[in-house]
C-alpha positions in Angstrom: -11.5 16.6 -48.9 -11.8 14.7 -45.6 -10.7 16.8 -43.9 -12.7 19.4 -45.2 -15.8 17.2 -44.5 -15.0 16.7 -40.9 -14.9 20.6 -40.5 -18.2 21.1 -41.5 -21.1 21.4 -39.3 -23.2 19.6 -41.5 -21.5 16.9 -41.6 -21.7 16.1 -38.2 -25.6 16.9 -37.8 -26.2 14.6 -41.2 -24.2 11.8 -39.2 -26.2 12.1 -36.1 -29.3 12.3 -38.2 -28.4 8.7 -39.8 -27.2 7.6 -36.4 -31.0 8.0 -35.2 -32.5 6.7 -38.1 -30.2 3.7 -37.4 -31.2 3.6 -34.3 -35.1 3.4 -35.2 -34.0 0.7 -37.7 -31.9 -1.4 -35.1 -33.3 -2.5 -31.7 -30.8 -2.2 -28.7 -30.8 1.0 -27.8 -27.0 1.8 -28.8 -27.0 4.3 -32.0 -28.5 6.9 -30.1 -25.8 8.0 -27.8 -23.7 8.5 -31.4 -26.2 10.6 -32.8 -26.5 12.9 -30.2 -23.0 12.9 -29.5 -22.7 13.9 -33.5 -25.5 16.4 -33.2 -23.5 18.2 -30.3 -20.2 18.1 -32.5 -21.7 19.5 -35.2 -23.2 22.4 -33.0 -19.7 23.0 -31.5 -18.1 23.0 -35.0 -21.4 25.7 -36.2 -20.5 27.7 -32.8 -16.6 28.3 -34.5 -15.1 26.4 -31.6 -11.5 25.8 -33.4 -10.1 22.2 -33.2 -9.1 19.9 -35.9 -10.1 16.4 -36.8 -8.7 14.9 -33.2 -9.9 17.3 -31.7 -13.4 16.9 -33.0 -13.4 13.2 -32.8 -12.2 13.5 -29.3 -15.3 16.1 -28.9 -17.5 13.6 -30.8 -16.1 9.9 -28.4 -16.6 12.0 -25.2 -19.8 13.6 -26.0 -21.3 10.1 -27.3 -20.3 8.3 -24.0 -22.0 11.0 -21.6 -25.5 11.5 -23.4 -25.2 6.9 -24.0 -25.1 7.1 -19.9 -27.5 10.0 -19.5 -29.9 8.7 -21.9 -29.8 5.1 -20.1 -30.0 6.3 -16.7 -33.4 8.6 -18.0 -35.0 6.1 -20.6 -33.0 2.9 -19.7 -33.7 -0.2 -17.4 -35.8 0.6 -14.4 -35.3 -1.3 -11.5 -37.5 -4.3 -11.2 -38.2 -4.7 -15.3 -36.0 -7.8 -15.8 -37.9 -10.2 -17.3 -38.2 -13.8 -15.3 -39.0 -16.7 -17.4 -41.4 -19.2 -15.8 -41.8 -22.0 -18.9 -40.3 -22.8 -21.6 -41.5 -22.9 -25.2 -41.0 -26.4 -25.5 -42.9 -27.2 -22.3 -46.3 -26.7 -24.4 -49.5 -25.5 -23.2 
């Protein structure tokens, strides 16, 4: 039945789905590179593109990792927006 589930297209575009709510639900900007990465998979197991469950969790690890970097290098840190404290909360006003 795994197996099954990991060969439909579904699946994988319920996971990614989940993944972004996640992400929504979590601050850190990390779930969101795993739910596009699951959204992709699942369009490459819709398109027919054979592989098996390695193949499609290699698909899935691979995919993940390049839209994570893309996705930071497009919506990420900018240069110059690190945040430089000046007082501390114990100092008082």
């Amino acid at each position: 039945m795994f197996d099954q589930l990991i060969g439909s297209w579904w699946a994988w575009v319920i996971l990614g789905f989940l993944l972004g709510i996640l992400e929504v639900a979590v601050p850190g900007f990390i779930f969101l590179g795993f739910a596009v990465g699951a959204i992709l998979t699942g369009i490459t197991v819709g398109l027919g593109i054979p592989g098996g469950p390695t193949a499609l969790f290699l698909i899935f690890a691979v995919t993940s990792v390049v839209a994570w970097i893309a996705l930071r290098r497009l919506v990420g840190v900018r240069l110059g927006q690190v945040k430089i404290w000046d007082r501390d909360i114990n100092d008082g006003p």
